[in-house]
C-alpha positions, 0 to 999 in steps of 0.5 A: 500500500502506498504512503498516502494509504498507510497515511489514510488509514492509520491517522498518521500524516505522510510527513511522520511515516517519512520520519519514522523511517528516517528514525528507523521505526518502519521500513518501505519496502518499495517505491510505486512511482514516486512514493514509498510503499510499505507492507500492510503489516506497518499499520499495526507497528504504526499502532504500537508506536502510537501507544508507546507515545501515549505511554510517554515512551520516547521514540529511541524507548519505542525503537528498542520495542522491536526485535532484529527481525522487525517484530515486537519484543517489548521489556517487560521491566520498562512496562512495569518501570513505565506503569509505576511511573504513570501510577506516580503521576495519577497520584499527583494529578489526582491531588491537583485536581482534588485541591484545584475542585477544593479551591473552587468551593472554598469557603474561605475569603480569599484563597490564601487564607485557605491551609489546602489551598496554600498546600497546593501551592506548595505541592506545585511549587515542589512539582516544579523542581522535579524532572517531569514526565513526558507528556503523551504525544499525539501521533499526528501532531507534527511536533511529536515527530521532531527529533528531542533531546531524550535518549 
């Protein structure tokens, strides 16, 4: 199928699938003219890069979930590191919700008078200071395909 197809079907613009290749994410295994073509068996790569970017993985991470011979062979420890990572960030952004939907009903005056309200700032204000996770990229935002600086 060719890349306009691979592109219609998978959601993913024709600019991301030349960059995956580029990155070595998926092969074309031809030209039909002027335009590359790839097996259909690329949708469901396609599929799994897009769920590793969901994840947070990076795309050197999603790389490595591939085998010598193209097929999935995913670290089962870099899931469940990847898990208790994303179960640390539930907890907090469950936090922040909870005190930013505390805030909004405060009977307090103002809000600095608030002790919650004044944890929360303390809880961003430590937040900021930290590494953060990577935010889940969509696959079709172009800027989720530029090259980053994570290894």
């Amino acid at each position: 199928m060719d890349i306009g197809e691979v592109a219609k079907r998978s959601g993913v613009p024709a600019s991301a699938l030349r960059y995956y290749e580029q990155r070595g994410l998926i092969a074309s295994d031809g030209r039909r003219g002027l335009r590359r073509t790839f097996d259909p068996n690329v949708l469901e790569r396609l599929a799994l890069i897009a769920l590793g970017q969901t994840a947070g993985f990076s795309l050197d991470e999603i790389a490595k979930m591939f085998g010598a011979d193209g097929q999935p062979d995913i670290d089962r420890r870099a899931l469940r590191t990847k898990a208790r990572e994303l179960d640390a960030m539930i907890l907090r952004l469950t936090a922040m919700r909870d005190g930013l939907r505390h805030a909004a009903a405060c009977s307090a005056p103002r809000h600095f008078e608030c002790p919650r309200f004044r944890a929360l700032l303390g809880q961003a204000t430590a937040g900021s200071h930290r590494p953060k996770a990577a935010a889940p990229r969509h696959p079709t935002r172009r800027k989720a395909h530029r090259p980053t600086s994570r290894t």
